[in-house]
C-alpha distance (Angstrom), angle and dihedral (degrees) to the residues before:
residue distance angle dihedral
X1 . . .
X2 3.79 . .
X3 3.86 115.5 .
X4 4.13 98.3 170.4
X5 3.81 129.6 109.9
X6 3.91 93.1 -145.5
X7 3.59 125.0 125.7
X8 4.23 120.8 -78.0
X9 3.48 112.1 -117.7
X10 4.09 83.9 -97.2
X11 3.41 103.7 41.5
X12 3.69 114.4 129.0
X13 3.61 89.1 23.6
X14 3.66 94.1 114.7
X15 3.78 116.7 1.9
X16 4.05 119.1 -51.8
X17 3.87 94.1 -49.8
X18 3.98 90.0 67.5
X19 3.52 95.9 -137.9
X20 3.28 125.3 142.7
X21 3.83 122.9 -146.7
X22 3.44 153.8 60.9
X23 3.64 110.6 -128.1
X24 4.14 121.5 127.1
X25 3.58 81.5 -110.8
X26 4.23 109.3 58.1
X27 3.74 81.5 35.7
X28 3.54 94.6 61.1
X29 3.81 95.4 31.7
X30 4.51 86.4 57.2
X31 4.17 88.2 51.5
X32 3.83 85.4 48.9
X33 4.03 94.5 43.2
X34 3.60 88.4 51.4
X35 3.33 92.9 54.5
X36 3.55 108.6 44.6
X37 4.02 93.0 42.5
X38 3.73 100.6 77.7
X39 4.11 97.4 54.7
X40 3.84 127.1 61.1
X41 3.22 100.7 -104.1
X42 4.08 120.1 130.7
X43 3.92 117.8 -121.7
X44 3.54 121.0 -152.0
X45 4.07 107.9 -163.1
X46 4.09 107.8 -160.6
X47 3.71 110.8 -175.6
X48 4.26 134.8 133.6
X49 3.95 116.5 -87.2
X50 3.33 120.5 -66.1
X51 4.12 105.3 9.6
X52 3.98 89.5 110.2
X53 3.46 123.5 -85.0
X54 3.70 94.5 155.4
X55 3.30 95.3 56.4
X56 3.74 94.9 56.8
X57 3.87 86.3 51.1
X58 3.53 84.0 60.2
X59 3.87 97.3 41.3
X60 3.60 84.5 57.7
X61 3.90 100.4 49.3
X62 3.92 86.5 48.6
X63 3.93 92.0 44.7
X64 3.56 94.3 44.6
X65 4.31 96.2 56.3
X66 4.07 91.0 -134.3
X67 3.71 105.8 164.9
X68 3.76 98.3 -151.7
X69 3.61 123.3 78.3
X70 3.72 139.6 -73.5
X71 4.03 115.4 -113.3
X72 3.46 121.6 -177.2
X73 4.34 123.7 -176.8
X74 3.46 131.9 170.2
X75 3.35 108.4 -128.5
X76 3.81 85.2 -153.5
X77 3.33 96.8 54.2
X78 3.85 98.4 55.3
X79 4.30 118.7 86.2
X80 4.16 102.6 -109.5
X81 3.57 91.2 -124.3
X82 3.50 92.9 57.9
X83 3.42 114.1 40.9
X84 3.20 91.9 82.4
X85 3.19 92.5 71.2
X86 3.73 89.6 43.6
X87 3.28 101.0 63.4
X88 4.18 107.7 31.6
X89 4.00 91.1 30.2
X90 3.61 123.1 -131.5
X91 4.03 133.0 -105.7
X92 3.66 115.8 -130.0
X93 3.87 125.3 -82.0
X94 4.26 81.2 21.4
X95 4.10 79.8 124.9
X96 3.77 143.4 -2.9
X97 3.84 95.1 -75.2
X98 3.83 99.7 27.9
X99 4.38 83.9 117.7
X100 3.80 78.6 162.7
X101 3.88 155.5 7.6
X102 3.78 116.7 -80.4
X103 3.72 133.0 -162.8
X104 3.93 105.5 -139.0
X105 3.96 130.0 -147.6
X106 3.64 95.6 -78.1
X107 4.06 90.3 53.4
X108 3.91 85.7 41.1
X109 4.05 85.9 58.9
X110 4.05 95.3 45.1
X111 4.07 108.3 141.7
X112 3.90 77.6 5.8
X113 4.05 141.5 69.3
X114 3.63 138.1 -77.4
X115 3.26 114.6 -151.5
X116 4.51 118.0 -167.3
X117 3.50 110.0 -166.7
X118 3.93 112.2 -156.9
X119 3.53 87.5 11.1
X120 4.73 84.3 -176.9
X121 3.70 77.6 70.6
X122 4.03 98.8 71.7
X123 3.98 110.9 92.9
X124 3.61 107.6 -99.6
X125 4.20 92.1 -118.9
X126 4.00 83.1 62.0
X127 3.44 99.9 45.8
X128 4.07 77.4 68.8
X129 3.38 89.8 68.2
X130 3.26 96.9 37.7
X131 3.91 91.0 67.1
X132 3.36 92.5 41.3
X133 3.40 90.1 59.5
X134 4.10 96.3 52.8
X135 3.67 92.8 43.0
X136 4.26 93.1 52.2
X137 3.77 96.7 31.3
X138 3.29 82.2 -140.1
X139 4.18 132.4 104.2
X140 4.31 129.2 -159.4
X141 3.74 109.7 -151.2
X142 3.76 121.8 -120.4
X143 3.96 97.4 -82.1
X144 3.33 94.3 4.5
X145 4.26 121.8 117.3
X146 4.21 97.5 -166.9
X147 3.93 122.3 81.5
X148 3.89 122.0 -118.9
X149 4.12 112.4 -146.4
X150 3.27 106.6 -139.0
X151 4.56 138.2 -176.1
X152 3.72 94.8 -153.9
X153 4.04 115.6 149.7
X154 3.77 109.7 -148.7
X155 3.29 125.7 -142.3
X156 3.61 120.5 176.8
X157 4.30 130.4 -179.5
X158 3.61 139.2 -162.2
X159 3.98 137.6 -163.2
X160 3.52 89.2 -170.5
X161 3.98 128.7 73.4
X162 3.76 108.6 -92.9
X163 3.86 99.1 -153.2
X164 3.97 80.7 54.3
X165 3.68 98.0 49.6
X166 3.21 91.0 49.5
X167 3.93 94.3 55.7
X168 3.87 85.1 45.0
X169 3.77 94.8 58.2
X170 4.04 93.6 -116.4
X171 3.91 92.8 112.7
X172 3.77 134.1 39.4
X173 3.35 116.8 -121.7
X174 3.89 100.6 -135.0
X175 3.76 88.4 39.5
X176 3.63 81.4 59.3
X177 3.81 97.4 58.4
X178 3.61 88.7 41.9
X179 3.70 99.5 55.3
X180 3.76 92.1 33.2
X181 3.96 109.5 67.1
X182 3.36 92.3 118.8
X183 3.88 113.1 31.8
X184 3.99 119.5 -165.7
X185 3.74 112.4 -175.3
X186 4.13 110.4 -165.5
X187 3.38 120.1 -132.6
X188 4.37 109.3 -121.5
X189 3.99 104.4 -120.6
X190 4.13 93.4 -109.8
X191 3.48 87.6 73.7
X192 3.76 100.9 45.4
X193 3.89 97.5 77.6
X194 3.59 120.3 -160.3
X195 4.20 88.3 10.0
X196 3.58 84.4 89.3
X197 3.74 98.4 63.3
X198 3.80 98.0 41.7
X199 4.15 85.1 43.5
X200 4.16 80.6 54.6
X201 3.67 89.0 46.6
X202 3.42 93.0 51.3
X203 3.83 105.3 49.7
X204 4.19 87.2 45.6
X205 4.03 89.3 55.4
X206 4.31 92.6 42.8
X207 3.93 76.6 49.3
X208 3.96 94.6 50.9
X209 3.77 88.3 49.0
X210 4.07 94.4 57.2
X211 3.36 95.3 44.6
X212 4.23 98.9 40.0
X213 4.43 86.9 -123.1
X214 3.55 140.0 131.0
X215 3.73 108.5 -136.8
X216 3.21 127.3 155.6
X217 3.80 146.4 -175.7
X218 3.98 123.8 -81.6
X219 3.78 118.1 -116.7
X220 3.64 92.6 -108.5
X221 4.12 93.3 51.9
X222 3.37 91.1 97.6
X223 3.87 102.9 61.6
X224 3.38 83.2 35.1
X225 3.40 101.4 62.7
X226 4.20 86.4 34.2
X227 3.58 95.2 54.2
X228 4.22 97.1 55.2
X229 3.80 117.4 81.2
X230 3.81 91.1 -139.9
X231 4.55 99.7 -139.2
X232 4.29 80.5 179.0
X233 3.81 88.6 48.8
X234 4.15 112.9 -171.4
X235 3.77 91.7 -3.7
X236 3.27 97.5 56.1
X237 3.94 103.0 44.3
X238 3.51 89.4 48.2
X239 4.17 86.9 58.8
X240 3.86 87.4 39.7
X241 4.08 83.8 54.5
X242 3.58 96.2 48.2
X243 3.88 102.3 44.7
X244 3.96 75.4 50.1
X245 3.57 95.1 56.1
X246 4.29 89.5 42.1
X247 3.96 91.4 49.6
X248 3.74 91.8 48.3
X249 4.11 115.7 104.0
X250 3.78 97.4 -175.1
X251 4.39 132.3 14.3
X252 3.70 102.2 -67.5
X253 3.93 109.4 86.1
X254 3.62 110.8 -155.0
X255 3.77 121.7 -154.0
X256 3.89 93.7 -171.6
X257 3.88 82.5 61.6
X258 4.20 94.0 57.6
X259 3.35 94.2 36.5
X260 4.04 90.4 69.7
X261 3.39 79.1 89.3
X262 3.66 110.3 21.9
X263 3.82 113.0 36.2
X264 3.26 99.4 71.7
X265 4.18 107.6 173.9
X266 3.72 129.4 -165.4
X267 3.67 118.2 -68.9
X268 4.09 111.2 -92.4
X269 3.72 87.7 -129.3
X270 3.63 103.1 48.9
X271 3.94 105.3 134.1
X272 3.66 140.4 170.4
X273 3.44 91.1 -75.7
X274 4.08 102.9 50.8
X275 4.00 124.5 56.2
X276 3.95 113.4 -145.6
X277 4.09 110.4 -146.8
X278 3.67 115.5 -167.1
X279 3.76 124.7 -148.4
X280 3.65 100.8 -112.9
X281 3.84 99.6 51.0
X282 3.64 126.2 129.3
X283 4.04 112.0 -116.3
X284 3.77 78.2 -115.7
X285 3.78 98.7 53.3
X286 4.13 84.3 50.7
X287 4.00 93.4 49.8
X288 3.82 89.9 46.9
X289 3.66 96.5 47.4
X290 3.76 94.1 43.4
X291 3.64 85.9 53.9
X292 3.93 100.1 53.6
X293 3.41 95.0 49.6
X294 3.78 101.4 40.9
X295 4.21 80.2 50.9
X296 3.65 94.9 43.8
X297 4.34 92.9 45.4
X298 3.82 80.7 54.8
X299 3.95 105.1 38.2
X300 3.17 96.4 -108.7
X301 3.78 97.0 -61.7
X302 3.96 104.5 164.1
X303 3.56 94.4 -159.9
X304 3.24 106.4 45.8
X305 4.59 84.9 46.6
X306 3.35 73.3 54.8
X307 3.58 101.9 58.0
X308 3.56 99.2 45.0
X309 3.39 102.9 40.5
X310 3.47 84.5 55.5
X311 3.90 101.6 -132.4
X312 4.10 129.6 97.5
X313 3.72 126.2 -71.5
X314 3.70 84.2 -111.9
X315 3.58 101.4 49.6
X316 4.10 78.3 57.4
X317 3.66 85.6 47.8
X318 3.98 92.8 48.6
X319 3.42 96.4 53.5
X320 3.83 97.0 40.9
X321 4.02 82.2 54.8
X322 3.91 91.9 47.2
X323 4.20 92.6 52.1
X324 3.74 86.8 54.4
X325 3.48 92.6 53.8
X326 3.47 93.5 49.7
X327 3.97 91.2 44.8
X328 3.96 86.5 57.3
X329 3.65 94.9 41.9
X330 4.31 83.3 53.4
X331 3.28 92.9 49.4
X332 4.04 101.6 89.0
X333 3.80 78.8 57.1
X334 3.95 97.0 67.0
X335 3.84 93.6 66.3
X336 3.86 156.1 -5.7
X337 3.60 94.1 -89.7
X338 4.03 97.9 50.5
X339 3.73 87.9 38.4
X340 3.84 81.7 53.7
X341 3.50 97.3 54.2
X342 4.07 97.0 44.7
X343 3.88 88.3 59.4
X344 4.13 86.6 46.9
X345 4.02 84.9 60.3
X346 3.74 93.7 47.0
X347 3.68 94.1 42.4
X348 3.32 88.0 55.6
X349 3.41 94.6 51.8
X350 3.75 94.1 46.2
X351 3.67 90.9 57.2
X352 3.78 88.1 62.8
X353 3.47 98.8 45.0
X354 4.09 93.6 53.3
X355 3.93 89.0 29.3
């Protein structure tokens, strides 16, 4: 839990949104930040580990001029039973151990924002409460009876596929509408281009300036960095770049060097027949890969997928169904135009919200 207004570790990297990059993505995604940060609405930020959904949390507290503080919890991270607790606070003798009252997250965040990482990772009977809580603007502390008013903006993220955890049973539909009025979908770092290298460049120089050197990148950093697909995206270059930047004896930094132990590519050998995981992946990156190839080794023959996968023909429908959605929700991504028209739809629904 982080309850401070100071700078992330990228913040004034690249304007006040702290984002560093260049792609038609992130520049899109900053317009749209800026806009959506100075109304009410919630943001839901769906992306894969590690590509930075804290850091638009945080782009969107700063952008939005809130004077109370920034919290961030995992929702993950936090014991079922008590995060409860956690987030609406407790009054005293609510439990053996409750010596005294105390103000939860959401009280924490008051004139401020909230922000619930992994949000699929609340227990479905608090998600209730949850939505009860955005809907009345108002919480009731664990063993409490009277309601607490509260200004707290919400913003909530995801690594998994929200359409998907909500056919799994992880997220509630109507807390899903709630939380998602404003939806921004990270890109994963593979398909950022050149952001990877100036993301490299960056960590190296924040490095330089803790530890009073000069380092600097190796020739060959660049199709180094280029030539790796990156399944921990931003959090794991930036550990690639600092194991880099321990390992080196002189100035030059040299990422084939770390990547002994951390780039780990696909096998030479992989064929039709074989599927390559790498550590890193998403449980939904593995399920979708495992899928292609088990349809492509059997031309695309659903039942027999099916079969050997061990699941229904309509799970293998479900999830075929689910990757287009995601493909078409992507697209705005590819290029100015579609980028265009994704900030038309939540223009449109901005004007609504502030109408």
């Amino acid at each position: 839990m982080d309850n401070d207004t100071s700078p992330h570790p990228l913040a004034g990297s690249c304007g006040p949104t702290g984002m560093v990059g260049r792609c038609a993505a992130i520049r899109g995604l900053q317009e749209d930040l800026a806009r959506v940060a100075t109304t009410p609405a919630s943001v839901l930020v769906a992306g894969e580990s590690g590509t930075g959904k804290e850091l638009v949390a945080h782009a969107v507290h700063v952008l939005s001029g809130r004077q109370g503080e920034f919290v961030a919890v995992n929702c993950g991270a936090i014991a079922p039973d008590l995060l409860a607790s956690h987030l609406f606070g407790h009054e005293r003798g609510s439990f053996t151990g409750a010596a005294a009252r105390h103000a939860g997250f959401f009280e924490q965040a008051h004139r401020g924002t909230l922000f619930l990482d992994e949000i699929t990772e609340m227990p479905a009977a608090l998600q209730v409460y949850l939505l009860r809580a955005l809907e009345t603007g108002t919480i009731t502390r664990v063993g409490g009876t009277g309601s607490v008013a509260l200004d707290t903006r919400i913003v909530a993220a995801t690594n998994r596929d929200p359409a998907e955890a909500i056919d799994d049973g992880l997220l509630r539909e109507d807390l899903f509408y709630r939380l998602a009025e404003f939806i921004v979908e990270l890109p994963p770092l593979r398909g950022r281009g050149d952001d990877a290298v100036l993301l490299a460049q960056h960590f190296l120089d924040a490095l330089n300036e803790e530890y009073g050197s000069r380092k600097r990148l190796d020739p060959d950093a660049t199709a180094e960095i280029l030539r790796y697909d990156w399944p921990g995206n931003i959090r794991e270059l930036r550990s690639v770049v600092q194991r880099a930047f321990i390992l080196s004896d002189g100035d030059v930094v040299s990422i084939r060097d770390a990547g002994r132990h951390a780039l780990r590519r696909r096998a030479a050998d992989e064929d039709a027949s074989t599927v390559v995981f790498n550590v890193g992946m998403t449980y939904a990156e593995v399920q979708q890969e495992m899928l292609r190839k088990t349809l492509a080794y059997f031309d695309n023959d659903k039942t027999r997928t099916a079969r050997t996968l061990g699941v229904s023909v309509r799970t293998i429908h479900n999830q075929l169904a689910r990757e287009q959605r995601g493909a078409r929700r992507a697209a705005p991504e590819t290029g100015d135009s579609g980028t265009t028209a994704h900030r038309r739809r939540n223009d449109d629904d901005l004007r609504a919200l502030t109408a």
